[in-house]
N, CA, C and O atoms as a GROMACS GRO file, in nm:
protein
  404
    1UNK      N    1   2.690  -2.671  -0.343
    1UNK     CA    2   2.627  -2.546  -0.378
    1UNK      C    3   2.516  -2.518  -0.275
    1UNK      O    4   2.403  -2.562  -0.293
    2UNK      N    5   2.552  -2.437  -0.155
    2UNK     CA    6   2.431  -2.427  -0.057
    2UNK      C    7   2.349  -2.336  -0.076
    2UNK      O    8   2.256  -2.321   0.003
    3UNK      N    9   2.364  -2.258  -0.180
    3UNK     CA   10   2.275  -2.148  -0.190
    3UNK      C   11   2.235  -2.090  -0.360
    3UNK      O   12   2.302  -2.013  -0.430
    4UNK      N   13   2.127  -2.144  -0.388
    4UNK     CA   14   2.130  -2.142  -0.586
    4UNK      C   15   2.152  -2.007  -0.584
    4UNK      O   16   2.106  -1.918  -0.513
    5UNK      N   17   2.258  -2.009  -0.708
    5UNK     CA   18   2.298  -1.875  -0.757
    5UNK      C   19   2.188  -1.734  -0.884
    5UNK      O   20   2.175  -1.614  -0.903
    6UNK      N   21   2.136  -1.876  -0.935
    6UNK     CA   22   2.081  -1.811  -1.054
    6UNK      C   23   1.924  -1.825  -1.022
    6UNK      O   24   1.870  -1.906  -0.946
    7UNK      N   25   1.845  -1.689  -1.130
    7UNK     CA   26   1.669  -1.750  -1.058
    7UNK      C   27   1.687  -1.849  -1.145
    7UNK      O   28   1.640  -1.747  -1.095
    8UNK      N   29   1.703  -1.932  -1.218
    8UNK     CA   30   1.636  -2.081  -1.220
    8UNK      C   31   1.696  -2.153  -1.187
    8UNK      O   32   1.699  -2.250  -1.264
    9UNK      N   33   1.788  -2.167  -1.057
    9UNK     CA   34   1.824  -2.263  -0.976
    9UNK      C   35   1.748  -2.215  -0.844
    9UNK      O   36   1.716  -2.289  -0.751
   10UNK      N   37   1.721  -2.048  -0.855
   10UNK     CA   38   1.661  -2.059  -0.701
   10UNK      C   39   1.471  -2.115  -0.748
   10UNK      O   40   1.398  -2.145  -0.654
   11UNK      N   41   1.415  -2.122  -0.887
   11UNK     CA   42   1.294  -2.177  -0.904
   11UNK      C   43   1.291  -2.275  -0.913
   11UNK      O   44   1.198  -2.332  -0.856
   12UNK      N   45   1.366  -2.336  -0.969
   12UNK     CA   46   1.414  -2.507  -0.935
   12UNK      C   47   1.441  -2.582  -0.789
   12UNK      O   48   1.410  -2.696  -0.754
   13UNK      N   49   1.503  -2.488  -0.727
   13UNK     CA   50   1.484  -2.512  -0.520
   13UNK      C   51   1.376  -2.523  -0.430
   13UNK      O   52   1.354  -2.572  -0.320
   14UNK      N   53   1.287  -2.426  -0.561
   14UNK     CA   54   1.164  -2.377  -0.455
   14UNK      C   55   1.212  -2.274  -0.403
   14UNK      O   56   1.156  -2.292  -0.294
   15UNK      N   57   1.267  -2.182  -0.388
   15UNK     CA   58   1.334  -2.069  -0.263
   15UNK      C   59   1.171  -1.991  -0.268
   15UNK      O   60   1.086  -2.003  -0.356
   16UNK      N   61   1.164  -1.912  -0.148
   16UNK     CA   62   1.063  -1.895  -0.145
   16UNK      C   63   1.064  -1.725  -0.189
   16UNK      O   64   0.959  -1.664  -0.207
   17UNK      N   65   1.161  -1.680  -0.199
   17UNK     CA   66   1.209  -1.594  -0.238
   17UNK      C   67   1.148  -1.475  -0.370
   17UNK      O   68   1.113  -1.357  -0.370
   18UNK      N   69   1.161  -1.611  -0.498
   18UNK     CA   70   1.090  -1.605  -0.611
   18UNK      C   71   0.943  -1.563  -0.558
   18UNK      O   72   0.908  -1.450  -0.589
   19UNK      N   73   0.879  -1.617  -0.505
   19UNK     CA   74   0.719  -1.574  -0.485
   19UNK      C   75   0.715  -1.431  -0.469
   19UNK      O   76   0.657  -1.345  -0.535
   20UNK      N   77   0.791  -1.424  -0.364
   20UNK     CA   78   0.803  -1.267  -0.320
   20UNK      C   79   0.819  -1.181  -0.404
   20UNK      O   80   0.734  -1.100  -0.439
   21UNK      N   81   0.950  -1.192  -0.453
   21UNK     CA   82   0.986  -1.085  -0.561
   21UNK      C   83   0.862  -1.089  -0.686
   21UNK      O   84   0.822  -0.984  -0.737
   22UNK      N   85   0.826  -1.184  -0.714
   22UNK     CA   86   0.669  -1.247  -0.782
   22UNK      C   87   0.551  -1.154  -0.728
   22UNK      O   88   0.523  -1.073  -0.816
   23UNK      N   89   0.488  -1.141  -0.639
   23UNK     CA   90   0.410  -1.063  -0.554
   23UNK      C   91   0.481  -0.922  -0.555
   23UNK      O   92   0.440  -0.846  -0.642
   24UNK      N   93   0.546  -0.892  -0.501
   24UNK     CA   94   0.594  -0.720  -0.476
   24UNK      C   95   0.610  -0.648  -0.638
   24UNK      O   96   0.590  -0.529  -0.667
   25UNK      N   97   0.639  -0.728  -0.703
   25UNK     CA   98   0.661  -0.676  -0.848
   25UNK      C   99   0.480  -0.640  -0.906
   25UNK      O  100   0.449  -0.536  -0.963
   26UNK      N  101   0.402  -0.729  -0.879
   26UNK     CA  102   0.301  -0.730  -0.866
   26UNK      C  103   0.175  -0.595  -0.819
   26UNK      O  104   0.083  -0.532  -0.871
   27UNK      N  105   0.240  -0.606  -0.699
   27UNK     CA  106   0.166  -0.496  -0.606
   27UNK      C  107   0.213  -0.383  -0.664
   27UNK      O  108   0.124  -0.324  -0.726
   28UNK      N  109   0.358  -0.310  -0.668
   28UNK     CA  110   0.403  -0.199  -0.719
   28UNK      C  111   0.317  -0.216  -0.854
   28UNK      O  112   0.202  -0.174  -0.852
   29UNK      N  113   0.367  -0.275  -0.969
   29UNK     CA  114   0.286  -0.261  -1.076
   29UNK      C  115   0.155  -0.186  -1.048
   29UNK      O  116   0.128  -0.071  -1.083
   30UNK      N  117   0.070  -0.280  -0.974
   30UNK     CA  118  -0.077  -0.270  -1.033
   30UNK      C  119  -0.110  -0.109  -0.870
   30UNK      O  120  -0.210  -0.036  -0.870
   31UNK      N  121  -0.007  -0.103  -0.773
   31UNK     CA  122  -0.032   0.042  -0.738
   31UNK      C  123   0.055   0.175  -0.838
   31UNK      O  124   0.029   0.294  -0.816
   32UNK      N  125   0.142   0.138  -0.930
   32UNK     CA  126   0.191   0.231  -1.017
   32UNK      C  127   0.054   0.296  -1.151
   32UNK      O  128   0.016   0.410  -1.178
   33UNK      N  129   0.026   0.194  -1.190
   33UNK     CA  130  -0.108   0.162  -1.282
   33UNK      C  131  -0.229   0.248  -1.195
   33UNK      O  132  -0.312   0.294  -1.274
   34UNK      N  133  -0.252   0.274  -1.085
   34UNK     CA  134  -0.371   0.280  -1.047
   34UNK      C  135  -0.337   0.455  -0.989
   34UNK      O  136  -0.427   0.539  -0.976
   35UNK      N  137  -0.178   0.483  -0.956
   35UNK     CA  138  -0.158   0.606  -0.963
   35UNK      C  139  -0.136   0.701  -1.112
   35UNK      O  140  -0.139   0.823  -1.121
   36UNK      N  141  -0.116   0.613  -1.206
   36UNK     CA  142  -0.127   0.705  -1.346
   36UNK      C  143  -0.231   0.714  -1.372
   36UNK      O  144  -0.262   0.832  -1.388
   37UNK      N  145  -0.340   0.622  -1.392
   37UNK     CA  146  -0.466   0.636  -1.394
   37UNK      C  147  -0.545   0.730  -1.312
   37UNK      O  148  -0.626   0.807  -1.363
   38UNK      N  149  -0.523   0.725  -1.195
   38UNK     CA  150  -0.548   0.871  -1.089
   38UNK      C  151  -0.518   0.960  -1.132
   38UNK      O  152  -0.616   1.028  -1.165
   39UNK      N  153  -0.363   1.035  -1.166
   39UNK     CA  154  -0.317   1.143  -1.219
   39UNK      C  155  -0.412   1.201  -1.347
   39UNK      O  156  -0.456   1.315  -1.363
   40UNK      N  157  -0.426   1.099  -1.421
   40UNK     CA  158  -0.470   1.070  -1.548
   40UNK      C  159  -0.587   1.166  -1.554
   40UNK      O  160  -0.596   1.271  -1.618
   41UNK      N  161  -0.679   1.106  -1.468
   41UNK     CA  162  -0.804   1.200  -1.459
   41UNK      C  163  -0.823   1.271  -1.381
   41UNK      O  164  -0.941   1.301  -1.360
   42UNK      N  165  -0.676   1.352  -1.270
   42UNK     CA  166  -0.679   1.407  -1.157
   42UNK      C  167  -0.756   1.401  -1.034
   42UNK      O  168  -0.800   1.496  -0.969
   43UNK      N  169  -0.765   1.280  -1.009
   43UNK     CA  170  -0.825   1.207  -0.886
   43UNK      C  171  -0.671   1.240  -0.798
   43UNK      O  172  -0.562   1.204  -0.842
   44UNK      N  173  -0.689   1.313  -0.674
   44UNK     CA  174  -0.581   1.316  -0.552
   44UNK      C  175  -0.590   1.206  -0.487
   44UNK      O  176  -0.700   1.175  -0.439
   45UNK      N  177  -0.465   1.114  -0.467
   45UNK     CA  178  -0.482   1.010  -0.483
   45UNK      C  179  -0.360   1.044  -0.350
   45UNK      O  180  -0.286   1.142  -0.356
   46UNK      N  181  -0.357   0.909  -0.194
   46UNK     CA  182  -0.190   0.898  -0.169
   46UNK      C  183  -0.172   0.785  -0.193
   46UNK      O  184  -0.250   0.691  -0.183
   47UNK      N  185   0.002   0.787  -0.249
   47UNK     CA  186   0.077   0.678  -0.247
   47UNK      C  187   0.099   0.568  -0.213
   47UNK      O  188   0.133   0.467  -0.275
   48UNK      N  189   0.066   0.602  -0.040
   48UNK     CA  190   0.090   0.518   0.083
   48UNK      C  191  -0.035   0.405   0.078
   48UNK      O  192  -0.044   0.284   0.097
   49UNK      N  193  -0.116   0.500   0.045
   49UNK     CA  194  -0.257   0.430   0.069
   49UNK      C  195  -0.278   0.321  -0.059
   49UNK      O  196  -0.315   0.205  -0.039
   50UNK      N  197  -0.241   0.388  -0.229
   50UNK     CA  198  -0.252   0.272  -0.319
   50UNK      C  199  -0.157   0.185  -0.312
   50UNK      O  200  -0.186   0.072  -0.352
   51UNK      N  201   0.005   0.215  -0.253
   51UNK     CA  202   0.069   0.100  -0.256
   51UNK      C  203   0.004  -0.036  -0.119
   51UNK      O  204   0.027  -0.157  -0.124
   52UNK      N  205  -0.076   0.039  -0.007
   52UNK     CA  206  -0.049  -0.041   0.094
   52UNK      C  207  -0.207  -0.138  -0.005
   52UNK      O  208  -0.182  -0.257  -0.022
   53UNK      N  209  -0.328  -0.100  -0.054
   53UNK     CA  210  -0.394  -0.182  -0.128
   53UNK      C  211  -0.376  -0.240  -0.226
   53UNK      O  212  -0.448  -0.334  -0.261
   54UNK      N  213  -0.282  -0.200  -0.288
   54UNK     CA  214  -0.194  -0.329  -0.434
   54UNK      C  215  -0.170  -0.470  -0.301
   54UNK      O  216  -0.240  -0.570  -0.285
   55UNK      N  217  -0.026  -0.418  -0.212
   55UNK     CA  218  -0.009  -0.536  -0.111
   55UNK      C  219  -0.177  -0.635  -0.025
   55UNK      O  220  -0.182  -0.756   0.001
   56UNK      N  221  -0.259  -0.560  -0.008
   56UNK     CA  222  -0.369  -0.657   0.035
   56UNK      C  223  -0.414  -0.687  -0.115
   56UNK      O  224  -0.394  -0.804  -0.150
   57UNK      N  225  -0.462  -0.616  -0.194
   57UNK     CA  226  -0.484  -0.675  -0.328
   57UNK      C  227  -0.415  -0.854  -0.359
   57UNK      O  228  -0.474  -0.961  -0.377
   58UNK      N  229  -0.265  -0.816  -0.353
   58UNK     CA  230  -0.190  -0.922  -0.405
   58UNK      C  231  -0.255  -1.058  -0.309
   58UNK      O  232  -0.334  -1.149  -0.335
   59UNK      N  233  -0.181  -1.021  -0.195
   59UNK     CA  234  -0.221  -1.114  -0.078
   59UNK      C  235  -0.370  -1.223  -0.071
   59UNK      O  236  -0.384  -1.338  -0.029
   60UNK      N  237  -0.481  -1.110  -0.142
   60UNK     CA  238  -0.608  -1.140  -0.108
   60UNK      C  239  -0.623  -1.270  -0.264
   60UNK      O  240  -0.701  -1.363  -0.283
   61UNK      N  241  -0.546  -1.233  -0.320
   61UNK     CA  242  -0.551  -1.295  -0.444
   61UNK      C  243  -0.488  -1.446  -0.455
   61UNK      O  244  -0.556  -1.536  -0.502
   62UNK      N  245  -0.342  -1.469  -0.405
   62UNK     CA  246  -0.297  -1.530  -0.342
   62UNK      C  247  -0.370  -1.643  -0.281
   62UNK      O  248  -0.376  -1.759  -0.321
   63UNK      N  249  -0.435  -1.581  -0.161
   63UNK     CA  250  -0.512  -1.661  -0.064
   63UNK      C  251  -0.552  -1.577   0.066
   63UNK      O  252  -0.475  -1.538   0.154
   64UNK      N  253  -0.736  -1.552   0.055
   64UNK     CA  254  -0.778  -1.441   0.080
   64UNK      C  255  -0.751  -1.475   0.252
   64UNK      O  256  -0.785  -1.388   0.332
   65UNK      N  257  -0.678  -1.628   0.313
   65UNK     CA  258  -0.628  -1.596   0.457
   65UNK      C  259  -0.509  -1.564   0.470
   65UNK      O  260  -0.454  -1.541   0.577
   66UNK      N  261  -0.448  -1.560   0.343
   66UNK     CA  262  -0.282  -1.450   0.352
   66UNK      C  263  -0.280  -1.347   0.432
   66UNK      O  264  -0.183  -1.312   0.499
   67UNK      N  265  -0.461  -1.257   0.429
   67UNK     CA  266  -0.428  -1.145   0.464
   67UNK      C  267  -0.515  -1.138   0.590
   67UNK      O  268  -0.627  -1.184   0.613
   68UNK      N  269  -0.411  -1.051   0.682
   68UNK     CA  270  -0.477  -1.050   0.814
   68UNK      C  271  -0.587  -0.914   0.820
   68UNK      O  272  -0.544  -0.801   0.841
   69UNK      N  273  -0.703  -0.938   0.804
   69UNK     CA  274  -0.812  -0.868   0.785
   69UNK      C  275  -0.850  -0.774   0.850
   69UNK      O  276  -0.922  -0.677   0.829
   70UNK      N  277  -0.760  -0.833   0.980
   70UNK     CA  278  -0.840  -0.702   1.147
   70UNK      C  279  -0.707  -0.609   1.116
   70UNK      O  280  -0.721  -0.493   1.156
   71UNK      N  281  -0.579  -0.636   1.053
   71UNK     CA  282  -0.501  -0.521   1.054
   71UNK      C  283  -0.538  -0.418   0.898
   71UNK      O  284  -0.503  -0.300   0.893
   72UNK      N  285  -0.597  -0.476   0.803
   72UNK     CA  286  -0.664  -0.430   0.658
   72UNK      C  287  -0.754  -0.313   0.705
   72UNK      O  288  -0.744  -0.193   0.679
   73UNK      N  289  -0.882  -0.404   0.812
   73UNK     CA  290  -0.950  -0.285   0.863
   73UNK      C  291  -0.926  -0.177   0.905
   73UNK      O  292  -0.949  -0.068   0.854
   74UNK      N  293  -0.862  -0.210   1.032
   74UNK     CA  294  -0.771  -0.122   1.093
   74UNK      C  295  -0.704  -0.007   1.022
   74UNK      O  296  -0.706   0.107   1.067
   75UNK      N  297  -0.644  -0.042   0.909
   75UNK     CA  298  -0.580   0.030   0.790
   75UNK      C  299  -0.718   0.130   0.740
   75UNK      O  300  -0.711   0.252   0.752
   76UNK      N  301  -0.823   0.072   0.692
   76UNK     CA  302  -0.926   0.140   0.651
   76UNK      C  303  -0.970   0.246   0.733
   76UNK      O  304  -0.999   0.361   0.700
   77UNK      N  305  -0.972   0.193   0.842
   77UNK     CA  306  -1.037   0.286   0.911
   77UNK      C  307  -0.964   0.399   0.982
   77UNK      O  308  -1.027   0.490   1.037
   78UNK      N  309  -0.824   0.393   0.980
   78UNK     CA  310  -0.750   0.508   0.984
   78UNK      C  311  -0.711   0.579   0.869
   78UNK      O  312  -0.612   0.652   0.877
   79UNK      N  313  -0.769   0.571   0.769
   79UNK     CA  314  -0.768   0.622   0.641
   79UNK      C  315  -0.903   0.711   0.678
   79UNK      O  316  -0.888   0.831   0.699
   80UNK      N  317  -1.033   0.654   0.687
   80UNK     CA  318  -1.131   0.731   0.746
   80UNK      C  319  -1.158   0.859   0.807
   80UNK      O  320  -1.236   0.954   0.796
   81UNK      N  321  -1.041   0.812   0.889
   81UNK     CA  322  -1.059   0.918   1.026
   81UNK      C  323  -0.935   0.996   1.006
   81UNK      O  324  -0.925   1.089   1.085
   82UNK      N  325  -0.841   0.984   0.924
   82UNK     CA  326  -0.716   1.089   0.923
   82UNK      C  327  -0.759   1.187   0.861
   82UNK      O  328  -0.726   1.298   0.902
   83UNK      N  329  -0.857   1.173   0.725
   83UNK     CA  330  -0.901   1.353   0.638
   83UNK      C  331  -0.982   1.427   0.700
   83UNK      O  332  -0.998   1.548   0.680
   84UNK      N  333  -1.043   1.353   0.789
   84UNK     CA  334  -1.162   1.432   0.899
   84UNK      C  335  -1.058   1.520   0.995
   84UNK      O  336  -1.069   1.642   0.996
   85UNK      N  337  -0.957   1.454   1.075
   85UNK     CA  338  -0.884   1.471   1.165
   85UNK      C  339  -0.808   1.594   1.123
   85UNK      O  340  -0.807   1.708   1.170
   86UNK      N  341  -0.754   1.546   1.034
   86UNK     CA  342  -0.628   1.655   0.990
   86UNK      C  343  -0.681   1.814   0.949
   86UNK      O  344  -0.623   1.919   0.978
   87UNK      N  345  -0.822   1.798   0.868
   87UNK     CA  346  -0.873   1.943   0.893
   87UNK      C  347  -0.928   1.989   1.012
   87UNK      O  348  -0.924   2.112   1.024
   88UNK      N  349  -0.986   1.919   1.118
   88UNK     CA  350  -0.993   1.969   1.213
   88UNK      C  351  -0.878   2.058   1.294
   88UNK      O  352  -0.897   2.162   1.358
   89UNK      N  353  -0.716   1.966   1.266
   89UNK     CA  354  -0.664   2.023   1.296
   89UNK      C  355  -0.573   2.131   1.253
   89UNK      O  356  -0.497   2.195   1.326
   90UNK      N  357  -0.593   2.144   1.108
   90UNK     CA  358  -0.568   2.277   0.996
   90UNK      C  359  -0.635   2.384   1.071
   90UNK      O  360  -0.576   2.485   1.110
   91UNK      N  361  -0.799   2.348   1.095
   91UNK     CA  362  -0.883   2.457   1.088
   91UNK      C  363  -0.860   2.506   1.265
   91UNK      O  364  -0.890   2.620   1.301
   92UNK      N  365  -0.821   2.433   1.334
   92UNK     CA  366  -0.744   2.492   1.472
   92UNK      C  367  -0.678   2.582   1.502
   92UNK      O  368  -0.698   2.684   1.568
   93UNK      N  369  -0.541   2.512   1.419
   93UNK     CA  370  -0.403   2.578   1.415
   93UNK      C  371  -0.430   2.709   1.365
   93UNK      O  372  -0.368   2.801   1.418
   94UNK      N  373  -0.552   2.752   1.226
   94UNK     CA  374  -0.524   2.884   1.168
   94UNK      C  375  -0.624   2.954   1.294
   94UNK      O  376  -0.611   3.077   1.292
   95UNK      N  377  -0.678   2.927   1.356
   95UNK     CA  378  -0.792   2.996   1.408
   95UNK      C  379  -0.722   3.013   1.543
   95UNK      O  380  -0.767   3.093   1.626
   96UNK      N  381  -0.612   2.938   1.568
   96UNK     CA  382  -0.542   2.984   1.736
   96UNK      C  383  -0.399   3.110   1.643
   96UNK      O  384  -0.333   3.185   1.716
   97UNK      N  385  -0.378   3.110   1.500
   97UNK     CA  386  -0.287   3.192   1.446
   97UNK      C  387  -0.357   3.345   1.452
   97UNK      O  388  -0.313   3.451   1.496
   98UNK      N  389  -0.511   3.303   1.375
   98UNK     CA  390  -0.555   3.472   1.354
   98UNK      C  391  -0.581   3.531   1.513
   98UNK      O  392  -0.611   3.649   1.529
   99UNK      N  393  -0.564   3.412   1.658
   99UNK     CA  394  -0.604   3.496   1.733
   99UNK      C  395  -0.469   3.560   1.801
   99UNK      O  396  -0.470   3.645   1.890
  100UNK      N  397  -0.361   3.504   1.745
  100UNK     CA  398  -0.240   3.547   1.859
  100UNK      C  399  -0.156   3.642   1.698
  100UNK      O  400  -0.034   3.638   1.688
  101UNK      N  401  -0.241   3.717   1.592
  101UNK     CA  402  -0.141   3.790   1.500
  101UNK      C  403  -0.286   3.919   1.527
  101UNK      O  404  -0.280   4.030   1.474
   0.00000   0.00000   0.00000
């Protein structure tokens, strides 16, 4: 039998597998939970952004050197700078529209 068929032959193997599906079930959960709760009290909330912090959530929980921190930041800080950005470039686009209508 080279490959356990059932999860409690693959938890009985150790497969590492189980963790995963363990963790991702995890992360979705507790970013599903944190988008009803948003809705809930109409906090505009993105997706991208609570699922990608459930995944450092999980990770950090785990074992807080699971997670690679300079790419977390990195993450943060293009979260930062994209709502600034993007109206700058809303408020562009309409202002090069009203000059060429």
């Amino acid at each position: 039998m080279p490959f356990p068929r059932t999860e409690r032959e693959r938890q009985a193997s150790g497969d590492p597998r189980v963790s995963l599906e363990v963790q991702g079930f995890c992360a979705e959960a507790g970013g599903a939970i944190t988008l009803f709760l948003a809705t809930y009290f109409g906090i505009p909330v993105s997706t991208t952004h609570t699922i990608t912090g459930a995944i450092v959530g999980v990770g950090a929980a785990r074992k807080t050197a699971a997670v690679r921190w300079n790419v977390a930041s990195d993450v943060v800080l293009a979260w930062i700078v994209t709502l600034p950005a993007a109206g700058l470039f809303g408020a562009a686009f309409y202002e090069l529209y009203k000059l060429l209508s």
